[in-house]
C-alpha positions in Angstrom: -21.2 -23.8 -9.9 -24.1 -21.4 -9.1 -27.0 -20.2 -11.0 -28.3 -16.7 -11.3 -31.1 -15.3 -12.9 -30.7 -12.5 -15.1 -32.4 -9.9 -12.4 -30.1 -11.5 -9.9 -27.1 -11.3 -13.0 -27.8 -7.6 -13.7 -27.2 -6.6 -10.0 -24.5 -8.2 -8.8 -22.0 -8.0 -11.7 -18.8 -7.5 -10.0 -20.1 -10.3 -7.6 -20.5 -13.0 -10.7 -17.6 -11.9 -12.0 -15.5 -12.5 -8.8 -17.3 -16.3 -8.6 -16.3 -17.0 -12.3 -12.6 -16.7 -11.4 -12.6 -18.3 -8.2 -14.7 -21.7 -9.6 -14.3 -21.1 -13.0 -17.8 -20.8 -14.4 -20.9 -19.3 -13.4 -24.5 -19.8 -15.2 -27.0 -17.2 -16.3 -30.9 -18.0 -16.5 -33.5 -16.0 -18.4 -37.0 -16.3 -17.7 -37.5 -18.2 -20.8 -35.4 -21.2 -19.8 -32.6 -20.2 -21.7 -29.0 -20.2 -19.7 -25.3 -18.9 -20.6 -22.0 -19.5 -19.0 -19.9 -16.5 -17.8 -16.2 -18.6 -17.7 -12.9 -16.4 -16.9 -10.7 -15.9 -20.0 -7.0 -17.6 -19.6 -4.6 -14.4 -19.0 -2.2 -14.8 -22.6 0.7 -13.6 -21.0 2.9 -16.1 -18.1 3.0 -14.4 -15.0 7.1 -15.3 -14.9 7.2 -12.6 -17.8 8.6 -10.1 -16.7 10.2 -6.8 -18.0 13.8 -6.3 -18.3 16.2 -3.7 -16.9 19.6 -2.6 -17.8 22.3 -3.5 -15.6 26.0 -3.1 -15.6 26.8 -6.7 -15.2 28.2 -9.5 -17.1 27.5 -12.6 -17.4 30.5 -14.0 -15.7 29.5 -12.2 -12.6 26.1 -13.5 -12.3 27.1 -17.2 -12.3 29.7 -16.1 -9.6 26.7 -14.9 -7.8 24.9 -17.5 -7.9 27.6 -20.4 -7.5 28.6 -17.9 -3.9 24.6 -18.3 -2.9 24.3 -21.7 -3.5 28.0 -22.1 -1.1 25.8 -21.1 1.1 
């Protein structure tokens, strides 16, 4: 975890930023003693969620599909 001051803070943003998703927190230090956490927020949607598409295929075909791969 690394400490910045708020100078420091001001002028490399994108930079703090960055850190606080790679190691998950990064603090912040005013001149009067006073510090605050910058953490990465959790993303509230799976990354397996993905949109659908219309295709002309039933069901019974995609097992078949599959069942032929896994022959393989």
């Amino acid at each position: 975890m690394q400490v910045y001051t708020y100078s420091e803070a001001r002028q490399k943003l994108a930079l703090l930023l960055e850190q606080a998703e790679n190691s998950g927190k990064v603090i912040i230090r005013r001149k009067d003693g006073r510090t605050f956490s910058l953490t990465p927020e959790k993303m509230a949607f799976s990354p397996l969620d993905v949109p659908t598409i219309k295709a002309q295929i039933t069901t019974e075909e995609i097992v078949a599909l599959v069942r032929e791969g896994r022959e393989r």
